[in-house]
C-alpha positions as CSV (number, residue, x, y, z in Angstrom):
1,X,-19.7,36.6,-1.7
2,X,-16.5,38.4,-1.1
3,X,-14.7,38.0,2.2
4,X,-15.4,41.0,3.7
5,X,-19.2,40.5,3.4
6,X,-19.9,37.4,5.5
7,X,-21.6,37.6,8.9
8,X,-23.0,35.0,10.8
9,X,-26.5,35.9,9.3
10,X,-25.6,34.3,5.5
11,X,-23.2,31.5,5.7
12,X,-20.9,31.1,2.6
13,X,-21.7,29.3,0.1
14,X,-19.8,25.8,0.0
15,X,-20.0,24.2,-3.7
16,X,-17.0,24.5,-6.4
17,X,-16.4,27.7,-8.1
18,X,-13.8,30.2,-9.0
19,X,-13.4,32.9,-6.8
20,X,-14.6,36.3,-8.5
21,X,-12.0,38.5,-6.5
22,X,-8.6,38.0,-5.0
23,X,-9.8,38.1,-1.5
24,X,-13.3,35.7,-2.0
25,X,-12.9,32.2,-0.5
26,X,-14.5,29.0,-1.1
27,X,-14.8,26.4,1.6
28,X,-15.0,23.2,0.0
29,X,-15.9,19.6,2.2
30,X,-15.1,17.2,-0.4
31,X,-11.4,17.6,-0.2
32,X,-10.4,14.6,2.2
33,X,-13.3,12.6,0.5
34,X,-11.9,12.9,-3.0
35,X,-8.5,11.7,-1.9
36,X,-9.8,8.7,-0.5
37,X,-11.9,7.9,-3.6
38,X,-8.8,8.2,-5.5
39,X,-7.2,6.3,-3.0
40,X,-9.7,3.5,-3.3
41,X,-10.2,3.3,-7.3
42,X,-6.4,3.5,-8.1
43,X,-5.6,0.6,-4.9
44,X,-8.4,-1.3,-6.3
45,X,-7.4,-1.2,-9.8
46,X,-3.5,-2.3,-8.7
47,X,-4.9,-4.6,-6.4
48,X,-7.0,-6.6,-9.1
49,X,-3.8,-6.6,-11.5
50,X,-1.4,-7.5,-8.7
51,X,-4.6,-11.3,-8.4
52,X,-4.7,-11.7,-11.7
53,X,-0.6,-11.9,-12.0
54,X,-0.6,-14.3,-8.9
55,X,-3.1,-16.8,-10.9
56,X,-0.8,-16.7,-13.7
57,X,2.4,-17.2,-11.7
58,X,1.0,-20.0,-10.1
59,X,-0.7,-21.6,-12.6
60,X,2.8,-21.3,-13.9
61,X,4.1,-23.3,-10.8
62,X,2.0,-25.6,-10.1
63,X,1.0,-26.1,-13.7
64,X,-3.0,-26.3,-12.9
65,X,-5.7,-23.8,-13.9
66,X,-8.0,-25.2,-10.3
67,X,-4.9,-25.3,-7.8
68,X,-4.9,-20.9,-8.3
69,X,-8.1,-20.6,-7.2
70,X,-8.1,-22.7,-4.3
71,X,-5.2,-20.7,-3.4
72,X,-6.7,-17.1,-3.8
73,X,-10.7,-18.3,-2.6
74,X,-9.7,-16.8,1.2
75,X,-8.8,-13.5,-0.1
76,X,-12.3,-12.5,-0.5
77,X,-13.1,-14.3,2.8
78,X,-10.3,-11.7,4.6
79,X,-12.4,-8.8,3.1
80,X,-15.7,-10.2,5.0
81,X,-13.5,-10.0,8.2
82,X,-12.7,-7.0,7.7
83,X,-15.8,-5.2,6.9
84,X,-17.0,-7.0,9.3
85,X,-14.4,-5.7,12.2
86,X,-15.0,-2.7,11.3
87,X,-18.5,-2.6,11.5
88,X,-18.2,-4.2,15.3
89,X,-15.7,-1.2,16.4
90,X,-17.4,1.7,14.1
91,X,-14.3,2.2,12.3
92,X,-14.7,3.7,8.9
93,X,-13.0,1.7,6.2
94,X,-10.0,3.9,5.8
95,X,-6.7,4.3,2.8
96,X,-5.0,2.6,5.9
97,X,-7.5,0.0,6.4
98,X,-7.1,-0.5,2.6
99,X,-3.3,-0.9,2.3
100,X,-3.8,-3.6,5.4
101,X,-6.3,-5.5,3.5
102,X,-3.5,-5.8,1.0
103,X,-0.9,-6.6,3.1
104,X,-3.3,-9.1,5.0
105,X,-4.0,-10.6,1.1
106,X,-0.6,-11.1,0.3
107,X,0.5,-13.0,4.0
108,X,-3.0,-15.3,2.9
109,X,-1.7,-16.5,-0.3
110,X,1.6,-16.9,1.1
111,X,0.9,-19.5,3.6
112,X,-2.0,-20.6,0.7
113,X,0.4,-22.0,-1.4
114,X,2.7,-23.6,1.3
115,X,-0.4,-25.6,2.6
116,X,-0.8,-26.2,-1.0
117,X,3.1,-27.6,-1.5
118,X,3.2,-29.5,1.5
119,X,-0.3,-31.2,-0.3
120,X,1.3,-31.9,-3.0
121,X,4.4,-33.5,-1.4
122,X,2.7,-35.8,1.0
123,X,0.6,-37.3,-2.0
124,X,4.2,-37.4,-3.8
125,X,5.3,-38.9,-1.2
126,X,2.0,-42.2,-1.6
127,X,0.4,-40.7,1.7
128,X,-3.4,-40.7,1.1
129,X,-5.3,-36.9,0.4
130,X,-6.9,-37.0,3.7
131,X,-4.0,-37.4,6.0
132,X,-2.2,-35.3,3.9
133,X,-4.7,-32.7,4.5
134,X,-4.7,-33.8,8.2
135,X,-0.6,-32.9,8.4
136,X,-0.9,-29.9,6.7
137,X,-3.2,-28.1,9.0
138,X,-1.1,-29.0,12.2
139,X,2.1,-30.1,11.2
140,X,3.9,-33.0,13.7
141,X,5.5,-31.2,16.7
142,X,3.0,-28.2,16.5
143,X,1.8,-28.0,19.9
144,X,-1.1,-25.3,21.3
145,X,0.4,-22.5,23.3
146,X,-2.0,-23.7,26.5
């Protein structure tokens, strides 16, 4: 349909094609949509490469296969959160929300592997696991904000 020929009577037609004549336009929805997807599959794809090169590095440091994932089982656990915000606020899961979960995934392992070497440190140290485990989750001095 060229340009000049639509009326409010026949809407144009909105799938993908070439335009026949200089002045025909196409009005295509999927543009946004198609970004995102993008988006998504080539975030995705670095994300998954940017795990598996944690596990390696610290395998490397703490020279265990098991300590790794002990240290990268709450990143999928952020991801449940986050749907699940979402979902309570009826926010779509956005490019934005996507680099956050990132960024959130990175801070997680972080403080992951300092719980982790503070562990290891206190049973270095001849304190038993559970006490160990004890200090690590509220350090002496820590005191609540009340």
């Amino acid at each position: 349909m060229a340009c000049w020929q639509w009326n409010r009577n026949s809407p144009p037609w909105t799938g993908r094609r070439r335009a026949a004549h200089r002045c025909s336009a196409t009005l295509l929805w999927d543009g946004e949509w198609e970004i995102t997807y993008i988006t998504f599959r080539d975030m995705g794809a670095a994300f998954a490469v940017a795990i598996m090169g944690i596990y390696l590095l610290v395998v490397g440091q703490f020279g265990s296969f098991k300590v790794p994932i002990v240290i990268l089982v709450p990143v999928p656990l952020t991801l449940i959160g986050i749907v699940l915000g979402h979902w309570a606020f009826g926010m779509p899961f956005t490019a934005t929300s996507m680099i956050g979960f990132i960024a959130l995934a990175g801070i997680i392992v972080r403080n992951s592997i300092l719980l982790v070497d503070f562990i290891n440190h206190r049973r270095v140290q001849g304190g038993p696991l559970r006490e160990a485990l004890l200090e690590a989750g509220a350090p002496p001095g820590s005191n609540p904000f009340c």
